[in-house]
C-alpha positions, 0 to 999 in steps of 0.5 A, a space after each residue: 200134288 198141292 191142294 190147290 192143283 188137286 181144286 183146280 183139277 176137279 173144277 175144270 173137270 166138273 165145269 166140262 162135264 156140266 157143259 156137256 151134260 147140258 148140251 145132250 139132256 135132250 139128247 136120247 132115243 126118241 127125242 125129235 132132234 137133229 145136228 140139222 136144227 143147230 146149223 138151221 138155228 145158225 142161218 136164222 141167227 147168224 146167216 151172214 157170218 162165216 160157217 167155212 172158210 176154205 182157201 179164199 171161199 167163205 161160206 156163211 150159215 146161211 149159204 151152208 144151209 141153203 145148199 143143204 136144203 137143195 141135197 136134201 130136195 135132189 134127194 127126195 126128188 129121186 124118191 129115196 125114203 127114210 134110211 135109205 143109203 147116199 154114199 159120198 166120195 168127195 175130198 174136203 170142200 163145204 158141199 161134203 158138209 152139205 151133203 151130208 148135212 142135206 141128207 141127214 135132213 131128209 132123213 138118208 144115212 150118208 156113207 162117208 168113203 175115204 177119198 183114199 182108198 183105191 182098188 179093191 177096199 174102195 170098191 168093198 167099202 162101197 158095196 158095204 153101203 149098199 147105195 143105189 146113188 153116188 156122190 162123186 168129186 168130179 177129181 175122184 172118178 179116175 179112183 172110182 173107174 179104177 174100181 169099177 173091176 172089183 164091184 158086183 154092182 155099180 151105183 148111179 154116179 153124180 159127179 160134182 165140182 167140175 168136169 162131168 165123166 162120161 157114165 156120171 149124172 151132172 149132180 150141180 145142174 140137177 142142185 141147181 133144179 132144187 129150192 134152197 128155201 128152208 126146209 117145212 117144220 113138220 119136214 124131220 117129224 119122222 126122224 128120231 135121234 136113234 135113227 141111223 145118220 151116218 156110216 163112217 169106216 175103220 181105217 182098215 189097218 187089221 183088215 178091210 175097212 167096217 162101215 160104223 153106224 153113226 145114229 143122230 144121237 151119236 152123232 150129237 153126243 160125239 159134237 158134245 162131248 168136243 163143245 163140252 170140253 173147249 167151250 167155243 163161242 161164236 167168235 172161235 174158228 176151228 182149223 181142221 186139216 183130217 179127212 172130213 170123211 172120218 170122225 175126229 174130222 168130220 164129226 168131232 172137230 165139227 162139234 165145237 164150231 156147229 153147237 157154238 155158232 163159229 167157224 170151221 176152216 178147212 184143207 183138202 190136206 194137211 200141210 206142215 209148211 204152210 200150217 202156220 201161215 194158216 194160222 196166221 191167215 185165217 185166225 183159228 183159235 182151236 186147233 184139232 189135232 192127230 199125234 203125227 201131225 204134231 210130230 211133223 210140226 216139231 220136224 219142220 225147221 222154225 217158222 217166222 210165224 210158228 208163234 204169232 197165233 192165236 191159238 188157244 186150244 189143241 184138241 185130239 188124239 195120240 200125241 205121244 209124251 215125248 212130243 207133247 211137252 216139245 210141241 207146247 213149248 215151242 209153238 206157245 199153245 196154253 191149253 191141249 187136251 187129249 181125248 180117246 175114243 172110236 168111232 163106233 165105241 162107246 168108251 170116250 174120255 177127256 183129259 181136260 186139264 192137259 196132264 201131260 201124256 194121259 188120254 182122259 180122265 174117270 175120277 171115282 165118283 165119275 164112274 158111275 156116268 162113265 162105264 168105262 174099266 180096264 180089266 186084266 188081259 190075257 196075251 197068249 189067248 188075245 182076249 180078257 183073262 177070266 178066273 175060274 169062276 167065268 167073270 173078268 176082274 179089273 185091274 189094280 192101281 197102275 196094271 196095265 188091261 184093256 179098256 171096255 165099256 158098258 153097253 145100256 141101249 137104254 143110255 146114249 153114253 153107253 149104246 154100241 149100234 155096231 157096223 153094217 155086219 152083225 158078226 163084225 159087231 158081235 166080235 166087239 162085244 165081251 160078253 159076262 163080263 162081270 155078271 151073267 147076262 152083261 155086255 161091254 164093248 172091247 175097245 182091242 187098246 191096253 191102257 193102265 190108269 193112276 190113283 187119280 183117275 187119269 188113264 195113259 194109252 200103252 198098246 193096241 192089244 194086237 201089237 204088244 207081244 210077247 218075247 222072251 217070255 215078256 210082254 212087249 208094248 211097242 208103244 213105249 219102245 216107240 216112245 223110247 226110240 223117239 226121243 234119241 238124237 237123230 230120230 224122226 219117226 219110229 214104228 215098232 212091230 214084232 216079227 215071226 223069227 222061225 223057232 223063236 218064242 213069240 216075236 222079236 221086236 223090230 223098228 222101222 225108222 227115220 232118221 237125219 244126220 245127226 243119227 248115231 247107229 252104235 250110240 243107239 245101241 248103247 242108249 238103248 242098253 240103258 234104257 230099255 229092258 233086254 227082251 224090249 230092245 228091237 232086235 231087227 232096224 229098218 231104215 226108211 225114207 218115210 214111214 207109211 201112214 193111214 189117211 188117218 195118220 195111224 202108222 201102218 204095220 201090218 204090211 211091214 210085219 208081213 215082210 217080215 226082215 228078209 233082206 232079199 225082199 226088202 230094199 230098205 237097208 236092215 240090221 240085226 242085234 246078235 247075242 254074240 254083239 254089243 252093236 247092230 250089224 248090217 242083215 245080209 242074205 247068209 246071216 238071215 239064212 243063220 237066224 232063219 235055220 237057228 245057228 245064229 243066235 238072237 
């Protein structure tokens, strides 16, 4: 690396850690300070310019903060205390940020519930917050009556945004009730930054959903971190297309527009079709992103208006390598910036300077701010590998281990405030890690990290598996995968085989016309290693996803790759051939009873 690439490097690192840095050095446990003060600044200072813009509604600061005042009156009015629990249930509109934002001002945790759940994670993630009130959009009460069965305990409904069900309280009229007059200044005196703001859910891809605490410290630190890294000004505007109920959407694409005094645009959903004419609309400037959705971008055929944006900036996270130099390319985006982090954890990262395929970046003289190691990890077990004295050891240059981070209550970088469930935050906590008496969060990612300090995401700890006697990261068989003629999409998982060691790799795809199935075979001769190359094909339609976009495996893992229960059209690499065959019932009976061979 040239001299002048490695200053530039460090200067574009030291100039966003300072940001950062700048923006939270009030930010600690018992500091009087609230994202509130932010937008109640905005309305003073900028009350007439656009906070939101959604479709053809504009909504300034001050209307932003005026309708915030009124949820937090309806709420007092109710006689809800300090702490105690509103949950939310409402699709991507301004009144959720309202919502919440009024809350928060009054000194209630809101529960952000993903508008797409239904059945019984809705009604588990619902009982989890344990809210005596309800806000509904008035378009999900069907999902929420469909719930209903599975609930022990039904709270008040408040429907907005339309017609009000029967069983629901008319929330609008009863806003309506409420002074939009700005909040007294002695209003939030008892409210401190280590309070509880939100609870925000897993995405229950392992499992039913876990309600994350969000404390107004977490709160600011994650908006920060995100300010700290674009550095927007009051003529930026935001396009975020998440979920507002999760954090890259809800809080992390909300941090640069709410700290810098911008715009936030906003959909009820993604779209790839009209993305650009999005942009051509409303003019955004930074673009905050999930992997998939770049991906489906690049899939799209070439938009008139795919280049005429103003664009300066995406941010966000899992943009594989194989598509990042792809989607910069064609679409003209100058900068991306790819970031790790999880909602409850506290191990985050930027790879500010946008080094194509790493997640974020800890040089050495970083790591005494940025606790975070990658430590050796034991696949059989599941669980970091521990010499014999005890303690955990970090890996070396380029070896792969899972990302931990230091817990210090004491630090707002380092606090872990866990979920809802003191056993479900207990289970990510490695204790001893290093010394008796430490403790790290465990972040279940398998990462390695090169001699500068950039870190590249490999797997979750629960997806690599072992066959053959080999770890296998389905990441990179992915990766792998994508990039073959005719491949749209690509989710790799392993599967039970009876009698097998460990799990044989499968792949479901998505492919067009260009797909060559006996050319996949050889490519992936040359450029995967035996005992990664996907035993088992699935071809899909579409590949099924979070609300998220995380791609889901565990119910295709369940499947398992039964042809009398599947379908999706399989096939099978045998040991006897150099192609693919098509899975039919007496094969699988072959490979079940152990007479056909792998």
């Amino acid at each position: 690396m040239a001299l002048s690439d490695a200053v530039t490097r460090e200067a574009v690192y030291v100039a966003a850690v300072a940001r950062t840095l700048m923006l939270t050095r009030h930010v600690r446990p018992d500091a009087k300070l609230t994202i509130a003060d932010w937008t109640e600044r905005w309305a003073r200072e900028r009350g007439d310019q656009p906070a939101i813009l959604q479709q053809d509604r504009v909504v300034t600061w001050r209307e932003l903060d005026a309708g915030a005042n009124q949820y937090a009156r309806w709420a007092k009015s109710l006689g809800l205390q300090k702490g105690d629990v509103v949950s939310i249930l409402m699709e991507n509109r301004p009144e959720f940020i309202m919502a919440w934002l009024g809350l928060l001002k009054g000194g209630m945790v809101a529960a952000l519930i993903n508008t797409h759940l239904t059945g019984q994670p809705l009604a588990h993630s619902i009982g989890l917050a344990g809210a005596k009130h309800l806000i509904l959009g008035s378009d999900l009460a069907d999902s929420y009556a469909a719930a209903l069965s599975g609930m022990a305990s039904h709270p008040t409904l408040w429907a907005t945004g339309g017609h009000v069900s029967t069983g629901c309280e008319n929330l609008d009229a009863a806003l309506c009730a409420q002074s939009d007059a700005p909040m007294p200044p002695d209003s939030r005196d008892d409210i401190f930054c280590r309070d509880k703001a939100l609870y925000i859910y897993t995405s229950g891809t392992t499992g039913l959903p876990k309600a994350a605490n969000i404390s107004h410290m977490r709160l600011l630190h994650i908006m920060s971190a995100f300010q700290g890294a674009v550095n927007a000004g009051a003529d930026d505007r935001m396009y975020d297309v998440l979920p507002l109920y999760h954090s890259a959407g809800g809080i992390a694409a909300l941090g640069p527009p709410f700290l810098g005094g911008g715009s936030l645009v906003i959909r009820t959903r993604f779209s790839a079709t009209e993305f650009w004419e999005d942009c051509r609309r409303y003019r955004p400037t930074v673009f905050q992103y999930i992997g998939e959705l770049c991906r489906y971008l690049v899939n799209t055929p070439e938009h008139p208006d795919e280049r005429a944006h103003n664009l300066k900036i995406a941010i966000g996270n899992g943009l594989r390598p194989e598509i990042w130099s792809r989607f910069q390319s064609r679409f003209g985006i100058p900068h991306i910036m790819e970031f790790y982090g999880a909602t409850e954890g506290n191990v985050g990262m930027i790879n500010y300077d946008g080094k194509v395929g790493a997640i974020g970046r800890v040089p050495w003289y970083a790591r005494g701010i940025q606790k975070i190691r990658l430590v050796r990890y034991d696949l059989d077990k599941g669980a970091p590998a521990r010499g014999a004295d005890g303690l955990c050891t970090e890996t070396a240059g380029g070896e792969i281990g899972e990302a931990i981070g230091k817990i210090d209550p004491n630090d707002p970088r380092s606090r872990f405030d866990g979920y809802t469930s003191t056993q479900e935050t207990e289970k990510k906590i490695l204790r001893d890690a290093f010394a008796k008496g430490d403790a790290w969060f465990r972040t279940g990612d398998l990462m390695r990290r090169d001699g500068h300090g950039y870190f590249y995401f490999v797997d979750r700890t629960g997806d690599t598996f072992r066959w053959k006697g080999e770890n296998v990261a389905t990441s990179e068989v992915a990766e792998a995968l994508s990039v073959f003629p005719g491949v749209k999409e690509a989710n790799v998982y392993g599967v039970e085989v009876p009698g097998g060691e460990g799990k044989a790799g499968m792949a479901a795809l998505v492919t067009d016309a260009r797909f060559d199935l006996s050319a996949l075979a050889i490519y992936l001769e040359k450029n995967l290693p035996f005992f990664a190359r996907p035993i088992f094909l699935r071809f899909q339609q579409e590949i099924e996803v979070t609300s998220t976009f995380k791609q889901r495996k565990i119910e295709l893992q369940k499947e398992g790759f039964d042809p009398s229960v599947i379908a999706d059209p399989l096939y099978v690499r045998l040991a006897s051939a150099a192609d693919y065959t098509h899975l039919t019932p007496d094969l699988y009976r072959g490979i079940c009873d152990g007479k056909t061979k792998l």
